[in-house]
C-alpha positions in Angstrom: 16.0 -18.0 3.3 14.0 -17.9 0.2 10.1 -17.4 -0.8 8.9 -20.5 -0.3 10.5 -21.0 3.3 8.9 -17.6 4.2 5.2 -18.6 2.9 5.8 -21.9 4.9 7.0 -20.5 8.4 4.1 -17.7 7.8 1.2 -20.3 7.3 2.5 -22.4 10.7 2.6 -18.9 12.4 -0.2 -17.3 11.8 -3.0 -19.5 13.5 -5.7 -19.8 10.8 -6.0 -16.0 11.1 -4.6 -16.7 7.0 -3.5 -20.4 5.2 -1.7 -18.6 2.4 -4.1 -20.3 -0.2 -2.6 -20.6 -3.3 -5.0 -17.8 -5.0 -4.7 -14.9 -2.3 -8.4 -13.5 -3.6 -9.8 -13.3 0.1 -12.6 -16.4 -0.3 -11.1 -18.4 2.3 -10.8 -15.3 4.6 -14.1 -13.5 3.9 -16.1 -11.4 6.2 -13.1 -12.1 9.0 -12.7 -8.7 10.1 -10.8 -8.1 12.3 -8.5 -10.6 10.6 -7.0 -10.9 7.2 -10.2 -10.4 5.1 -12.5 -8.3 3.3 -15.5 -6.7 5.0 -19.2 -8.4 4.4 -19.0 -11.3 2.5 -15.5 -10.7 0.9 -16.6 -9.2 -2.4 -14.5 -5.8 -2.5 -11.8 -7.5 -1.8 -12.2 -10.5 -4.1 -13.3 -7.6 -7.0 -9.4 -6.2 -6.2 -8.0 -9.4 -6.7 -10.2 -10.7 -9.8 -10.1 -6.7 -11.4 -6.1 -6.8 -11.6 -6.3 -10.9 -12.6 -8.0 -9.3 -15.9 -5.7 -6.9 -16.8 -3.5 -8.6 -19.0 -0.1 -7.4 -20.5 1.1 -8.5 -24.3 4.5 -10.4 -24.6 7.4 -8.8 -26.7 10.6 -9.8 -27.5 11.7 -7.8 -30.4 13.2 -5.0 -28.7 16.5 -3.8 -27.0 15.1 -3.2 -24.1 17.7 -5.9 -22.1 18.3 -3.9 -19.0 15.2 -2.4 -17.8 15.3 0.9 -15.4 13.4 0.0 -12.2 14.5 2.7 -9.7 12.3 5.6 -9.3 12.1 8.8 -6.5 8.7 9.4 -4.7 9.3 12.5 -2.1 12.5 12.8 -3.4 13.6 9.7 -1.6 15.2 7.1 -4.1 13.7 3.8 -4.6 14.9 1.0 -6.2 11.7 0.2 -8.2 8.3 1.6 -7.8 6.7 -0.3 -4.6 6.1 0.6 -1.1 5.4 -0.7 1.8 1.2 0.0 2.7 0.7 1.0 6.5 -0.6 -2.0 8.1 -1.2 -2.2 12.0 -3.0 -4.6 14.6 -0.5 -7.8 15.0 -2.8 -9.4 17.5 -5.8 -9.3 16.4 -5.1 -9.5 12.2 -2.6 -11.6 11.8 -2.5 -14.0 14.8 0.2 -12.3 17.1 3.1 -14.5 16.3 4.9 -10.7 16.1 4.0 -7.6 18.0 3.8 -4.4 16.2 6.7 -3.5 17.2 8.3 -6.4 15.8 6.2 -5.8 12.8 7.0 -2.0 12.6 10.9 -2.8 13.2 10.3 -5.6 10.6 8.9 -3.6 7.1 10.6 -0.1 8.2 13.9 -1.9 8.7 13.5 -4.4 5.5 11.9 -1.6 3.3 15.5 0.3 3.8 17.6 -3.4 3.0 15.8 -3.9 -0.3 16.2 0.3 -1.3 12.2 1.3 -0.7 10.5 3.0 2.0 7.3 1.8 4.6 4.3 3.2 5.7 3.6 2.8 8.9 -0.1 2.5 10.1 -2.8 3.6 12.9 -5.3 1.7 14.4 -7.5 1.7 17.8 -4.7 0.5 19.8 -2.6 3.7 19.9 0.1 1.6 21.0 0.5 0.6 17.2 1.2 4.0 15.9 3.4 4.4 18.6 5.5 1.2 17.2 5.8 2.8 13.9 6.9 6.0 14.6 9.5 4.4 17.1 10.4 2.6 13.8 11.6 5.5 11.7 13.3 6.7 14.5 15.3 4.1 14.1 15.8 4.4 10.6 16.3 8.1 11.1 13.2 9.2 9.2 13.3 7.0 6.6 9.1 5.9 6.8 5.9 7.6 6.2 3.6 7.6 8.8 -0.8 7.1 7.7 -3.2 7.9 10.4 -6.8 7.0 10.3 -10.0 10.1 9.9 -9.8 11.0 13.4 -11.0 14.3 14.3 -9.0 17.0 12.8 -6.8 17.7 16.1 -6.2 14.2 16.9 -4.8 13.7 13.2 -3.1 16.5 13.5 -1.3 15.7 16.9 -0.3 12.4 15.1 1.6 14.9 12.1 3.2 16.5 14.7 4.8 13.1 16.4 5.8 12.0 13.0 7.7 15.6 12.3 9.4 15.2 15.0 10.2 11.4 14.2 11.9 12.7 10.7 8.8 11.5 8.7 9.2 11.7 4.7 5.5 11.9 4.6 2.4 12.1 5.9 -1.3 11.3 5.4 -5.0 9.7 6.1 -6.2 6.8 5.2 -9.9 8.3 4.5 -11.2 5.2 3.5 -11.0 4.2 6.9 -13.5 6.2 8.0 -16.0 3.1 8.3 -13.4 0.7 9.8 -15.3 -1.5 12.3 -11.1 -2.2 14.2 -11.7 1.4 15.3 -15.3 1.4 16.8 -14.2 -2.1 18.1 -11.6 0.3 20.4 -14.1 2.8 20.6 -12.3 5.4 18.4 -14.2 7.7 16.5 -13.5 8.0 12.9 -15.5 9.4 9.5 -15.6 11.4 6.4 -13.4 14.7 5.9 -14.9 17.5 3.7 -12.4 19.8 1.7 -11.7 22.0 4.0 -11.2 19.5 7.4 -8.7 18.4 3.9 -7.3 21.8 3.9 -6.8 23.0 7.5 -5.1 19.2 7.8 -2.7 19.8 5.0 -1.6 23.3 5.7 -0.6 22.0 9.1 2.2 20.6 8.0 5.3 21.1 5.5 5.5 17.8 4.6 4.2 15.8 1.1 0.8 14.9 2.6 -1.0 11.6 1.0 -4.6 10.7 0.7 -5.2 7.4 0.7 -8.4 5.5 -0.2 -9.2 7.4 -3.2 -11.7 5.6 -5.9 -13.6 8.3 -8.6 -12.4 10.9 -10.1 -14.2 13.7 -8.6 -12.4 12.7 -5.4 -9.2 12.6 -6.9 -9.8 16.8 -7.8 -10.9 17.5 -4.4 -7.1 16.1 -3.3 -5.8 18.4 -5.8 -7.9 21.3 -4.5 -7.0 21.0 -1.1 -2.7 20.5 -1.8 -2.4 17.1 -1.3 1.0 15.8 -2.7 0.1 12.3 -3.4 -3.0 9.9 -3.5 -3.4 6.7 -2.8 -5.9 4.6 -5.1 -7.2 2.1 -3.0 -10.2 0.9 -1.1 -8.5 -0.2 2.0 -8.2 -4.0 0.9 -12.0 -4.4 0.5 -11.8 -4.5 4.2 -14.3 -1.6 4.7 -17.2 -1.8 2.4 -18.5 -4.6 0.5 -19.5 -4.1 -3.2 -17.0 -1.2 -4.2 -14.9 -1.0 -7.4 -11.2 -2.3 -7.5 -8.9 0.1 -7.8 -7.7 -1.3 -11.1 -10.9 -0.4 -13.1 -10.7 3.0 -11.8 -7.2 4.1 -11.7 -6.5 4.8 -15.5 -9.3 7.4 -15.4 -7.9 9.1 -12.0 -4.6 8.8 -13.9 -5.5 10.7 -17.0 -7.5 13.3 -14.7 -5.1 14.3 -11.9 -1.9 12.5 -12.9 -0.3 15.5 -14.2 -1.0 17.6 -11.0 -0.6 15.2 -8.0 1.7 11.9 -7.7 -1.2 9.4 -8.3 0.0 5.9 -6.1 -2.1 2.3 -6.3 -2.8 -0.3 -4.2 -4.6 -3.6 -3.4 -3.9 -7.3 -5.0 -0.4 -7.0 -5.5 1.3 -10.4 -5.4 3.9 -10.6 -7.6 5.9 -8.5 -9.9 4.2 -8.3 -13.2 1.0 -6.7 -10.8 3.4 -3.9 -10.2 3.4 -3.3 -14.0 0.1 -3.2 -14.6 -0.7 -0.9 -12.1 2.1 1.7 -14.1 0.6 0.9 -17.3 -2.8 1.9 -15.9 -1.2 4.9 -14.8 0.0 4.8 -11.0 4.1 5.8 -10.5 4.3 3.6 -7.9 2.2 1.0 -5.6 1.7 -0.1 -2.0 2.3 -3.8 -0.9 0.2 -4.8 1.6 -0.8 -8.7 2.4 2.8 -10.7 0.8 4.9 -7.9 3.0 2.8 -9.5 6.1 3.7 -13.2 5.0 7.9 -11.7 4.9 7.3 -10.3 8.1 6.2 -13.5 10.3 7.5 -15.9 8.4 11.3 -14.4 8.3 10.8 -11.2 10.1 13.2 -8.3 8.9 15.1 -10.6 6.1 11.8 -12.2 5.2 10.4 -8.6 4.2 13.9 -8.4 2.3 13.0 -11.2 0.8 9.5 -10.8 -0.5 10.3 -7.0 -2.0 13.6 -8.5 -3.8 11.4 -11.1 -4.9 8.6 -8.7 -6.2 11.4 -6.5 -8.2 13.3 -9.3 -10.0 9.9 -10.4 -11.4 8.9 -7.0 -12.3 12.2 -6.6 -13.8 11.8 -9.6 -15.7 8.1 -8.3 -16.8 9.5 -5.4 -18.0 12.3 -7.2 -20.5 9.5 -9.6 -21.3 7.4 -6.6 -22.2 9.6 -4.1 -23.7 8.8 -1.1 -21.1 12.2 0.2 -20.7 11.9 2.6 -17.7 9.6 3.1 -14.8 9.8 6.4 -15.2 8.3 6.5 -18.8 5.6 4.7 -17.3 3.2 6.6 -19.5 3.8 4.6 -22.3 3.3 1.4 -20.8 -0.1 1.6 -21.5 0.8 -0.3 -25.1 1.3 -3.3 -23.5 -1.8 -3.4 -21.1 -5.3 -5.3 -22.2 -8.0 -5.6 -20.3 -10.8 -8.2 -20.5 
């Protein structure tokens, strides 16, 4: 099975909820939410696409650099380059239903481990999704983080507890979910956590807590504040609010801010390799995949997912060579070889 096989069987399988176009910038797709798109008329998700489109990296080839570093440790769990697999939930009503999210959860926890990465596993109305995940890394004896949506403090913190006990590497909210129409569609009542609801959620817990959904600085601090181990720069695909920024004009100012005192994650756009270097030269460690992980899923199921993430590193790989950037880990300095428009 390779790419192309995958992006075929996906666009027969997934019933016009997405046609793979062959620029993923969510046009086609807009305002279908539930569904594959971005909320309103598409534009914060388009913005994500476009934003990372005009970051631009400059070609060298007068280096040494002929055997680039891509493995990395987030949580001190080795990967074998800097991506991750962004919680994603609702089979049914997203993405068409060609696989439950079991199947799903089975799917990117299971391919995650094959290509030497790790998946987040999602929440959503149906609390028969979450339950899928954490049955997931179970099975892979831990090895998955578990994202629950701004529920009421208790209810999120009930959720840490089933994910403890399921091994979790991590934990966290997705807080830009707190306007997610999915969840008032299933009558679940979400919204906005102040610093301490922050707090009393992260001293629950002993394990590294994430905060995704994180777009300004000022934000960023409050994360820091409260003891959060990781943030996620994101604005949940464009899928909540029209008309916000993309994480890529925002996340090299987070970076420089917080990126010294909290692991400082990116996502959104991602569709092949060379986005994965942009994002470290703007100044994340690593990123989430979202939307091409969904393509691996139903159109090759665990291998697919294999495939996609192997696909993603041997381009970023060949980025890196193409760009002298040597190691992710010195992913600092990559900032010589990013321009933006």
């Amino acid at each position: 099975m390779d790419i192309k096989d995958i992006k075929k069987n996906a666009k027969e399988r997934m019933k016009e909820f997405c046609i793979l176009c062959p620029e993923c910038n969510g046009r086609w797709c807009a305002g279908k939410v539930p569904g594959m798109g971005g909320a309103g008329n598409g534009g914060s998700f388009n913005r994500t696409y476009e934003k990372l489109k005009e970051v631009k990296v400059a070609m060298r080839t007068l280096h040494n650099v002929s055997d680039p570093k891509l493995s990395c440790s987030i949580f001190g769990e080795d990967l074998s380059f800097p991506a991750m697999i962004a919680p994603i939930t609702g089979t049914k009503f997203n993405m068409g239903g060609y696989v439950n999210d079991v199947e799903y959860s089975n799917d990117v926890v299971l391919g995650a481990l094959d290509a030497g990465t790790i998946a987040m596993v999602g929440d959503t109305g149906d609390p028969n999704c979450f339950a899928a995940g954490i049955d997931a890394i179970k099975k892979a004896n831990g090895k998955g983080i578990a994202i629950i949506k701004p529920r009421e403090n208790s209810e999120i913190i009930k959720r840490i507890k089933i994910a403890e006990e399921a091994g979790a590497v991590a934990v966290g909210v997705d807080v830009d979910g707190a306007g997610l129409i999915t969840m008032k569609l299933f009558n679940q009542p979400v919204g906005p956590k102040s610093l301490n609801d922050l707090k009393e959620i992260i001293s629950s817990t002993t394990l590294p807590f994430i905060v995704k959904g994180i777009l300004t600085v000022d934000e960023a601090k409050l994360c820091v504040q409260a003891g959060a181990a990781a943030i996620v720069v994101s604005n949940h695909g464009g899928r909540c609010l029209n008309e916000t920024f993309a994480p890529a004009e925002v996340l090299k100012e987070i970076a420089t801010a917080v990126g010294d005192e909290i692991i400082v994650l990116a996502d959104g756009g991602v569709r092949e390799g060379v986005d994965i270097l942009k994002y470290l030269a703007l100044g994340a460690k690593a990123v989430l995949i979202g939307r091409p992980i969904i393509w691996g899923s139903i159109g090759g199921r665990q291998e697919g997912v294999k495939v996609v993430l192997e696909t993603l590193k041997s381009q970023l790989y060949q980025s890196m060579i193409l760009t002298g950037a040597e190691d992710v880990k010195n992913y600092k300095n990559f900032s010589c070889i990013l321009y933006t428009k």
